[in-house]
Each structure stands twice: as structure tokens, then as C-alpha cells.
C-alpha positions as a printed Julia matrix, in Angstrom:
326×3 Matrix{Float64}:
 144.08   15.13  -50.3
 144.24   11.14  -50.43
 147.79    9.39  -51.08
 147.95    6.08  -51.29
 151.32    3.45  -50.27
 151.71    0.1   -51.15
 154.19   -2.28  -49.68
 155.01   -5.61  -50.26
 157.32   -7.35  -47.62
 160.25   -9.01  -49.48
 161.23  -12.69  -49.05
 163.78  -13.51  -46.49
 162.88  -10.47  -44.14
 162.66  -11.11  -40.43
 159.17  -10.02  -38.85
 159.0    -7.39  -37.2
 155.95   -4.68  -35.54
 154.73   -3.08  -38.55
 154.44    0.25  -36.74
 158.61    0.03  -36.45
 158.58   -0.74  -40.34
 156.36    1.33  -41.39
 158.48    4.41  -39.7
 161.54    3.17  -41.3
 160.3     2.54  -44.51
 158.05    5.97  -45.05
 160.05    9.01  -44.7
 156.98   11.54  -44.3
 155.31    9.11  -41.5
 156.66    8.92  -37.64
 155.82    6.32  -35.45
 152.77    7.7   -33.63
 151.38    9.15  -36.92
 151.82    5.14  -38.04
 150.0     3.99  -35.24
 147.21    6.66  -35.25
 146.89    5.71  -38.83
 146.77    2.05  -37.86
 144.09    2.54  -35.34
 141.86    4.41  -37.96
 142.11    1.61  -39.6
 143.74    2.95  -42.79
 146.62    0.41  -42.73
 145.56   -2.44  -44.18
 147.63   -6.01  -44.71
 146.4    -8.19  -47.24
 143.03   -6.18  -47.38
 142.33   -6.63  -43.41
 143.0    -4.07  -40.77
 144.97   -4.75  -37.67
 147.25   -3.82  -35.11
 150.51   -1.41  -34.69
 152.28   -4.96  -33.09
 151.24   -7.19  -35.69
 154.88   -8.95  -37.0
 155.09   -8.56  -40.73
 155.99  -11.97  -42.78
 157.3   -12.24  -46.38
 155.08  -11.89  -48.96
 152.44   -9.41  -46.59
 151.25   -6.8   -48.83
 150.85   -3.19  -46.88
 148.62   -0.69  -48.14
 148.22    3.16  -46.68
 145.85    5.64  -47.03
 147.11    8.74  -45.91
 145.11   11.9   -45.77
 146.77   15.23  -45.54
 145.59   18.38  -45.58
 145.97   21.35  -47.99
 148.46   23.89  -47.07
 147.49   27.37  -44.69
 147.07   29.99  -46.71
 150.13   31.95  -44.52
 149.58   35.51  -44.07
 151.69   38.12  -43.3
 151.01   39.57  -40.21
 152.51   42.77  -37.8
 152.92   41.31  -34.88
 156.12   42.44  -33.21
 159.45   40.52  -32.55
 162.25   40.65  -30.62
 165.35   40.19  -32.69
 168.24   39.03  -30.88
 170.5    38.78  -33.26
 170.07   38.72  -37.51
 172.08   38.48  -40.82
 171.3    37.07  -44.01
 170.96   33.68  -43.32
 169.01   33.55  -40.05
 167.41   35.51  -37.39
 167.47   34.48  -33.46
 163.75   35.56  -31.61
 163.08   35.89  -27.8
 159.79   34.31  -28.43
 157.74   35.71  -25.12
 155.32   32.95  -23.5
 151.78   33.07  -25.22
 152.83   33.29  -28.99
 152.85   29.74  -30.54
 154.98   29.08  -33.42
 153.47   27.79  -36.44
 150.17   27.83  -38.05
 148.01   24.49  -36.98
 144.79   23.35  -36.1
 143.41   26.06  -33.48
 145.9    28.56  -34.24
 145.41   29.7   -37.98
 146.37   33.12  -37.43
 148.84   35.32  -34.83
 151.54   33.11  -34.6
 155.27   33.44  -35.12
 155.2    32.43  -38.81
 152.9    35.06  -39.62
 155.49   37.95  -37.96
 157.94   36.39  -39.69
 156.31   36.51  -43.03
 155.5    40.18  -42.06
 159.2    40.93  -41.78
 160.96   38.95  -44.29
 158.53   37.83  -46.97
 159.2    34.71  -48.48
 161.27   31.63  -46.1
 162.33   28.7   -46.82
 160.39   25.81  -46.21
 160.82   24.02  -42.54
 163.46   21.3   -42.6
 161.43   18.5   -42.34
 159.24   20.16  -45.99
 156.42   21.27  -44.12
 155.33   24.2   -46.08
 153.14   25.38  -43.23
 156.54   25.92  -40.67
 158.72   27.88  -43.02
 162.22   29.18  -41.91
 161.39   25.95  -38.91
 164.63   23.83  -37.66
 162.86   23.29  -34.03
 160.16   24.98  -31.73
 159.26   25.77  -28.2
 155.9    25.49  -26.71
 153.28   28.27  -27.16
 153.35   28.74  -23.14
 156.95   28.61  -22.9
 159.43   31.92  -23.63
 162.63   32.45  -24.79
 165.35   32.01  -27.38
 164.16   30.11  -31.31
 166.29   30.54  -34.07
 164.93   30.78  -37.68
 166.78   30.0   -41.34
 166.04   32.45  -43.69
 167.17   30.49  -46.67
 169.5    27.17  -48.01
 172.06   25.97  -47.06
 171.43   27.46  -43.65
 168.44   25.55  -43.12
 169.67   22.27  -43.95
 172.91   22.68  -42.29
 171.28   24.01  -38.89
 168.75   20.97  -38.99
 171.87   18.55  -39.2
 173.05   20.22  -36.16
 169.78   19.84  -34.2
 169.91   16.16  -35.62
 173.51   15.37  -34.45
 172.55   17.35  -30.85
 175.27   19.37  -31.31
 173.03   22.83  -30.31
 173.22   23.83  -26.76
 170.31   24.25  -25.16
 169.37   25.11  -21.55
 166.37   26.13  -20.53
 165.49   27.33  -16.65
 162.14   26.57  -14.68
 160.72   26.63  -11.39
 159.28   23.07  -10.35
 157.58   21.51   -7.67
 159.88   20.13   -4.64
 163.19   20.35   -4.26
 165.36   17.8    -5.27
 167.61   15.89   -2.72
 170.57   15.99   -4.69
 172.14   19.14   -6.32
 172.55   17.72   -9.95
 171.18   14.7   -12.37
 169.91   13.25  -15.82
 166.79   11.84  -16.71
 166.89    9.54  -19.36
 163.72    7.85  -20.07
 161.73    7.27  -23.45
 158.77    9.76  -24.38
 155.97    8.85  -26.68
 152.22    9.89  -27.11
 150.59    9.65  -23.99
 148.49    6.41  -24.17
 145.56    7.89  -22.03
 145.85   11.4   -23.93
 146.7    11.36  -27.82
 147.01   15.23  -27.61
 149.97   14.68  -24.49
 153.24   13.05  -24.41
 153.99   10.65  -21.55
 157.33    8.25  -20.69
 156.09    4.79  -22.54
 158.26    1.98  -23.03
 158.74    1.96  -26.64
 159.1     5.8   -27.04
 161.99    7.43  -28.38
 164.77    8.14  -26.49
 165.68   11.13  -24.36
 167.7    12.58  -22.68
 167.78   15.86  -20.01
 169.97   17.12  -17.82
 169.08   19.48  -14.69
 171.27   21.2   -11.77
 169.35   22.64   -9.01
 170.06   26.31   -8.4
 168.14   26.95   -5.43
 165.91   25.32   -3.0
 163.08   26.85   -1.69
 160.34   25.23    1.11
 158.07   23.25   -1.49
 159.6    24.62   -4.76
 163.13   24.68   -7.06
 164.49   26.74   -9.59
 166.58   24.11  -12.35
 168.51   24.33  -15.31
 167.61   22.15  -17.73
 170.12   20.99  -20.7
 168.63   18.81  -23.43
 170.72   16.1   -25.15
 167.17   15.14  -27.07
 164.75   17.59  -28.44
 161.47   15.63  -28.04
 157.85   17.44  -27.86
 157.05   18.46  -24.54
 160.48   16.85  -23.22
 161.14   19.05  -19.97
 157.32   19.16  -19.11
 157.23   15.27  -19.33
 160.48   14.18  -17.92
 159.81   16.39  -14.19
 156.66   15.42  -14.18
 157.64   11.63  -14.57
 160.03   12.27  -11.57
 157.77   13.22   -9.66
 158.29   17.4    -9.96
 156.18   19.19  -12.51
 157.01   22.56  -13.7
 154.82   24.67  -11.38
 151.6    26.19  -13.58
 152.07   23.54  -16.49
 148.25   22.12  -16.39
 148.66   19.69  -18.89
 151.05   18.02  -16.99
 150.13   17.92  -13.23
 151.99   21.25  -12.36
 148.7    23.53  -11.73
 147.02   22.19   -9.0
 147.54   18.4    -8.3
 150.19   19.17   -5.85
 148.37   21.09   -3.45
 146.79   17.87   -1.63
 150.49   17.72   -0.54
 150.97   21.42    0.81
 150.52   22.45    4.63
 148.09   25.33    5.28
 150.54   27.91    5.36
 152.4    26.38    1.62
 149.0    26.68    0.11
 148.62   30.15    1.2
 152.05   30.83   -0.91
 150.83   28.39   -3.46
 147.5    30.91   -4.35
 150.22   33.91   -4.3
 152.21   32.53   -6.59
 149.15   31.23   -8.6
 148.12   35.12   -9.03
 151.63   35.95  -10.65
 152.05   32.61  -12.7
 149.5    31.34  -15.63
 151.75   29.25  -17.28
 154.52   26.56  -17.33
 157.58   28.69  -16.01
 159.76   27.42  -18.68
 162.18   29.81  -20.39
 164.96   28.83  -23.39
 167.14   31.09  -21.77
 170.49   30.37  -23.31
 170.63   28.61  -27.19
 174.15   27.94  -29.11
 175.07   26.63  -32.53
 178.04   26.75  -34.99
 176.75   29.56  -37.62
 175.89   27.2   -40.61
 176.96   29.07  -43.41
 179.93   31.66  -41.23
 181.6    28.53  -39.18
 181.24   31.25  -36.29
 180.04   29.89  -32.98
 177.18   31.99  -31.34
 176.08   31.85  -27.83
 173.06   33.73  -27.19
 171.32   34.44  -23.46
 167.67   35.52  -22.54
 166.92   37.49  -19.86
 163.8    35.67  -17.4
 160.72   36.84  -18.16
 159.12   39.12  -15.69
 156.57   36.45  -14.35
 159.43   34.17  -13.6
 160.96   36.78  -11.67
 158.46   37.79   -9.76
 158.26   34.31   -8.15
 161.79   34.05   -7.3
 161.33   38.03   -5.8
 158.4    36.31   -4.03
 160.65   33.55   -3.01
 163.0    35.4    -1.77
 165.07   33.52   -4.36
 168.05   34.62   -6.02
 169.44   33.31   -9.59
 172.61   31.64   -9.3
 174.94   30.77  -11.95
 175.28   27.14  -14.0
């Protein structure tokens, strides 16, 4: 399905990049969606294509062609969940690693969505409209376990969303990455945009949006540390990309250096314990262990915890390691 835009820049504006107006002034478009749309060349001014930088001037007529795609036919199917907690406005899961969330290119089928339909019938749509995400006010990666909430139906939905907006939810997540940190405690705040090598990755680029994590160090182990992670941001792929900018990847994440690029850097005897651990881990080891909100309809505040999953266990058993508190 074809939709066309046309914008005409008004007299008396300043220029500016047309991939930062176009963001502002199309609700349904982010930035990198604007810029792969510029670089397909369907972002036209004054009937020529050109570049996501190009400053727009008074008068510069802006037309889009934006393609979308028809909505998944979302099926119902019995997959099973574990339910954490329920009423009738929401439902928190303990998603395990494996299961992605939503229908989308290369998953059309067996994801959360479709258990969720199963259950429940009918949910809203996700906050942002997207049909295809229904009951969605955030996510967490297909490889990575642990807690999600879902809205069943208005005005939780909305609410929750303006929650996740404001970064009012608490959020911590726990992982085990590559060498140990020097200090016991930190935040890493540094913009994250679509990786300009990968378009499928996220990377820290200079005009990305800005984010925020914080991390404590729970233990230290000879080539390896177990963190806890609290986001201030929710950006894609946020924890993956923020470690591996600072130099420790989450250890199995492949996408983002934490499978087997350190292991140049590992003694004899390390990469001995590196293959163990390999046999045990096939994944980020990334789990939303702990999630809390104000109850958008109730006023309650919930705190909800998630046990670690059994693989992440069985590295700290292998470790020797032993979970300490926040």
C-alpha cells in the first residue's frame, strides 16, 4: 500500500537536516525510517532526490512515498505462557529466551502475540497503532528472557505507554559480560542509532537518540562479570550496544561481538573455560529480571521479580559465582 506526503516549507523557517524535520513533522515516521526512506530515494525536494543532511529553505516542497505493508493475518496460537501476574487490564509474562514478541518479517508465526491471541482473543492495538503488536507498550529481544507486561485493553494501554514515555517503569535487567570492570558501579550514557555499517544492528552514532544505562557489578570473575543493568532509556538493543561500546559485550550475544571476538584475548587455560561455558550458553545472557510500574487503571504500584533462567545459572554454578543482591 502506497501513501503519499507532501510538504511545503513555510516562509521564515530556519533550515534545518530534513531527516530532523521530517521526524518531527510525520508522526508515523522515526528518524532512521526517514533516512532509509531518503536513501531509497523516495524523498524527493522539488522533484530531485537527495540527502538525509540536506538543510531545508522556505518555499522547498517535500514529497514522500511511503510504502507499508498490509497487516499479518494474526493467528491464535497454543503456545504456553507463564503468567506472573493478571487482572482485567493487563497480564505480566516471564517471556523465556527464544520466543520473539511480535509477528515481523521472518517470524510470521510462534511468537508471543500469537499465545496471547490464544488466551485472550481480541487486544488492543500496540501503543504506537501498530495493529500487528497488539496489547504492545515495549519488548525484549527474542534471545533475551524475562519479565514483559501486556495491556489488555484502554485506558491501560495508553496510560502504561505514558509511563514507559516519561521513564517512570523500573527496569533492571542482569547479564554476564565479558571482563570485569575496574570499578564496582557506573552509567553509560551515549547516543544509539542504526548501525551505519549494519542497517539490521544498532551502534553508538553521534546523532542517535539518547540513552541512558546504569550497571553495578555483582561479582567478578577471572575474564567475566555478572551486572545489573537499570535503564533510564528504552532504546532497541540498548544493553547489547552500550557494553559492547565499552568495551564488554554480553558473553554469547553474536550480533554484537560477545560470541567469539574475545577469545584472541584469553590465555590457554581462559579459553578452555570459554568452550565450557560456550556448551551451556547459546545466547545473549540477558534476563529482565525485575520490572515495576504504577498499575494504570488501580494507582497500585507492582514490583515484579524473575527468577534466572537455568542457562544463566549454570554459568555462575560453573563460575563458582554466587548472586548477590542490588
Amino acid at each position: 500500500m502506497l501513501r503519499e506526503i507532501d510538504l511545503v516549507i513555510p516562509a521564515g523557517k530556519e533550515p534545518e537536516r530534513l531527516d530532523q524535520f521530517l521526524t518531527r513533522q510525520v508522526a508515523e515516521l522515526t528518524r532512521s525510517k526517514v533516512q532509509e526512506l531518503i536513501e531509497a530515494g523516495a524523498v524527493t525536494i522539488n522533484g530531485k532526490s537527495t540527502k538525509a543532511s540536506h538543510k531545508t529553505r522556505p518555499g522547498d516542497a517535500i514529497h514522500i512515498a511511503v510504502l507499508s505493508r498490509p497487516p499479518l493475518e494474526l493467528m491464535p496460537e497454543a503456545i504456553p505462557l507463564t503468567i506472573v501476574f493478571e487482572d482485567e487490564w493487563l497480564v505480566v509474562i516471564d517471556k523465556p529466551a527464544g520466543l520473539v514478541v511480535h509477528p515481523a518479517k521472518g517470524n510470521r508465526s510462534g511468537t508471543l502475540v500469537n499465545a496471547l491471541l490464544n488466551h485472550y482473543g481480541k487486544l488492543e492495538p500496540a501503543a504506537d497503532g501498530d495493529a500487528d503488536r497488539p496489547g504492545m507498550v515495549h519488548r525484549i529481544d527474542k534471545n533475551t528472557s524475562g519479565l514483559l507486561v501486556v495491556c489488555k485493553r484502554e485506558p491501560a494501554m495508553s496510560r502504561l505507554a505514558e509511563q514507559f514515555r516519561l521513564h517512570t517503569v523500573e527496569r533492571e535487567y542482569h547479564a554476564i559480560a565479558w571482563w570485569p570492570w575496574a570499578s564496582s558501579r557506573g552509567t553509560i550514557n551515549a547516543p544509539i542509532g542504526r548501525d551505519p555499517n549494519d542497517r539490521q544492528k544498532y551502534a553508538v552514532v553521534p546523532d542517535g537518540k539518547i540513552a541512558v544505562t546504569h550497571w553495578r557489578q555483582l561479582q567478578k570473575f577471572d575474564f567475566l562479570a555478572h551486572l545489573a543493568l537499570r535503564l533510564e532509556t528504552g532504546r532497541t538493543h540498548q544493553i547489547r550496544v552500550h557494553l559492547t561500546h565499552t568495551g564488554h559485550p554480553i558473553l554469547g550475544d553474536a550480533d554484537y561481538g560477545g560470541r567469539n571476538r574475545q577469545m584472541g584475548k584469553l590465555s590457554t587455560s581462559q579459553r578452555g573455560v570459554a568452550a565450557e561455558l560456550f556448551e551451556i550458553v547459546d545466547r545473549q545472557l540477558l534476563h529482565a529480571r525485575l520490572l515495576g510500574f504504577v498499575h494504570p487503571v488501580t494507582k497500585v504500584m507492582h514490583r515484579f521479580e524473575s527468577p534466572l533462567p537455568d542457562d544463566f545459572c549454570g554459568v555462575l554454578s560453573h563460575l563458582n559465582g554466587k548472586l548477590s543482591d542490588w
